[in-house]
N, C-alpha and C positions, 0 to 999 in steps of 0.2 A: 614399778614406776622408778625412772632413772634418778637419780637426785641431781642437785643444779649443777655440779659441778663433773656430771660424768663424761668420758672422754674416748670412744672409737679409735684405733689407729690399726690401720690396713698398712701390713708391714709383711716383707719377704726377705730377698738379698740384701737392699739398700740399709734394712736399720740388724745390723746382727743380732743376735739374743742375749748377747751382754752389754750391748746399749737399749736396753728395753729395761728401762727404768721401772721398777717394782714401787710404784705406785697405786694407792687408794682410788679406786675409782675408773683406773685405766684401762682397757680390756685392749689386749692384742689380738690384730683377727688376721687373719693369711690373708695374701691381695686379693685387691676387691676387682670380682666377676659382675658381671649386668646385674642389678638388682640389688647387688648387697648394699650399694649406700642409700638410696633410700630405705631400704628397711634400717639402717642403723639408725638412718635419721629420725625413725618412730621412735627410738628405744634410748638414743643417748643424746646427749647436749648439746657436743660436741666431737665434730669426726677433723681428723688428719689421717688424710689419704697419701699416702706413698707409693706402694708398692699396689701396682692391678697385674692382672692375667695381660699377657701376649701370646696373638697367634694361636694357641690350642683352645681356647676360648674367648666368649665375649668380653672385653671392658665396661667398666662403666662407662655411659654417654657422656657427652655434656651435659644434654636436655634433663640427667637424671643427676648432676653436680650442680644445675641450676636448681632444680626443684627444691633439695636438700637444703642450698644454701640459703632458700628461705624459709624453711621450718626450724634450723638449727646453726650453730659456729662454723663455719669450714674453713680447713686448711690444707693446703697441698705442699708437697715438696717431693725433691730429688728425684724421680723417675715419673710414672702415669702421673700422678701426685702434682706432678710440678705442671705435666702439660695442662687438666684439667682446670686448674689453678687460674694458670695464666689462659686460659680459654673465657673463663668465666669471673675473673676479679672486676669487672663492671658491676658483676652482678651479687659480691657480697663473698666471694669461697675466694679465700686471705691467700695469695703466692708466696713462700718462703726459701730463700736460701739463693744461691748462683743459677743454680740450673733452670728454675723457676723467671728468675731476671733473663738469662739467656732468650727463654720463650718469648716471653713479653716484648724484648727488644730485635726479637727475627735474627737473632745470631743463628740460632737454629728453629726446625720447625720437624712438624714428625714425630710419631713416637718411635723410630726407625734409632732415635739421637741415644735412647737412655736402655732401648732391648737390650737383654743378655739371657742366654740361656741358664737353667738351673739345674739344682740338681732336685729331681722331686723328694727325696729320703732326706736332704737337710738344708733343705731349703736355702741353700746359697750359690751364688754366681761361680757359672763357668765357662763365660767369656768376659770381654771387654769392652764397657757402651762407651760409644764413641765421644759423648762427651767428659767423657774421661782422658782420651787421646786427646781432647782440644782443651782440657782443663792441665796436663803435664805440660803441652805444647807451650803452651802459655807461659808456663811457670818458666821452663826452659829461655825461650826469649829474651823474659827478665835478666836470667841469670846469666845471658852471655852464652851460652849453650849450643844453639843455636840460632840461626839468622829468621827473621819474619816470614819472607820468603820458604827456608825450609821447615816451617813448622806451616807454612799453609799447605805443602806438598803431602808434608808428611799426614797430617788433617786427612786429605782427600784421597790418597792413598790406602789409609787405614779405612776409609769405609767402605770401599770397594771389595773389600774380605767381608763375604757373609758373617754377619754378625754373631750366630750362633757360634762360628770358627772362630772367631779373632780373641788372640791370646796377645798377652803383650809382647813374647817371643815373635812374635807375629809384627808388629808394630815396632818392636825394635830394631828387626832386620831390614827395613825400609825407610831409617834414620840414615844420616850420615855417619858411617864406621867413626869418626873422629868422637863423634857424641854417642855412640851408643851407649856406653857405659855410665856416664852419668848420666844420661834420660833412663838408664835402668834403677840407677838406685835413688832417682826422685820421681819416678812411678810406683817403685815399693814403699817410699817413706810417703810420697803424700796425695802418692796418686787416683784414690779413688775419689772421687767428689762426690758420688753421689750417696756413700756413707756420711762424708763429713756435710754434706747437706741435711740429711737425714737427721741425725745425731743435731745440727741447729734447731730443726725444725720442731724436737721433740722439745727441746727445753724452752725455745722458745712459748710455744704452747702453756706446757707449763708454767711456766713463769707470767704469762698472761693469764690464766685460772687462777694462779697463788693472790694474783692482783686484784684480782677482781672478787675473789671469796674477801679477801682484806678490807676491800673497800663497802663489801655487804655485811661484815661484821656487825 
């Protein structure tokens, strides 16, 4: 039997294995395939879903992120995590982070936004999910970098390269030469989003448990 405070987290690329907080209670489980969140749901308190299967096998549904979200906590963020989230936050499974807000408000739509290919031996990404390219893009604009305009090019451009393909070499070459360089070294410093969604979503969670164990002391 789980205790109250136990916590599922369906994690791949998106959360590394050094932001996998070694905590009491927390079970890390490889992304989640059709079925695995309702069976979690039997077993723990609390699930944060991140990271699911693409393409070589099934996802979890929604119909199976609804069900869950009424027997137990839910949470989603940064990749499947985020869509199923924001699919079903009417219905109680909590949306966290950017990527998540994106869904929500039809900036994007698609689990097409957050695929990447993996490597299956260590489990991390070996391309570039597109809302990554619109999460640099972005930052770029702020900074003067580029024009609005070319970061919407550049956006639409980048997902027309099959996504299992798209490397950032990829994505930089279809910048304006003036900018490639610094859209390179502010894709390496802060470019992935759907890690640092990741990494909010985990603590956030936590820090929601640490609260609510406090407040049942």
């Amino acid at each position: 039997m789980a205790s109250s405070g136990s916590l599922a987290v369906f994690c791949g690329p998106s959360l590394a294995p050094e932001d996998r907080l070694p905590v009491a209670e927390v079970s890390y489980l490889p992304p989640a395939a059709r079925g695995d969140i309702e069976r979690a749901a039997a077993s723990f308190d609390n699930l944060l879903l991140i990271d699911g299967v693409f393409h070589h096998d099934l996802a979890p549904s929604p119909k199976e992120c609804y069900k869950a979200a009424q027997r137990v906590c839910c949470f989603g963020a940064a990749s499947l995590g985020a869509l199923r989230a924001a699919e079903c936050a009417p219905y109680g499974f909590a949306p966290l982070g950017i990527i998540a807000r994106w869904y929500i408000c039809e900036v994007i739509d698609g689990d097409d936004e957050v695929a990447v290919a993996v490597d299956p031996r260590t489990q991390s990404a070996l391309s570039v999910p597109s809302v990554n390219v619109r999460f640099v893009a972005r930052l770029a604009v702020r900074r003067g970098i580029i024009s609005c305009s070319e970061a919407g090019r550049l956006v639409a451009q980048a997902r027309e390269v099959y996504y299992a393909d798209r490397t950032w070499e990829d994505v930089l070459a279809l910048a304006p030469a003036k900018a490639r360089a610094a859209l390179g070294a502010l894709a390496a410093r802060r470019g992935d989003l759907k890690r640092l969604d990741a990494r909010f979503a985990l603590n956030s969670v936590l820090r929601a448990l640490a609260r609510r164990e406090h407040a049942h002391a």
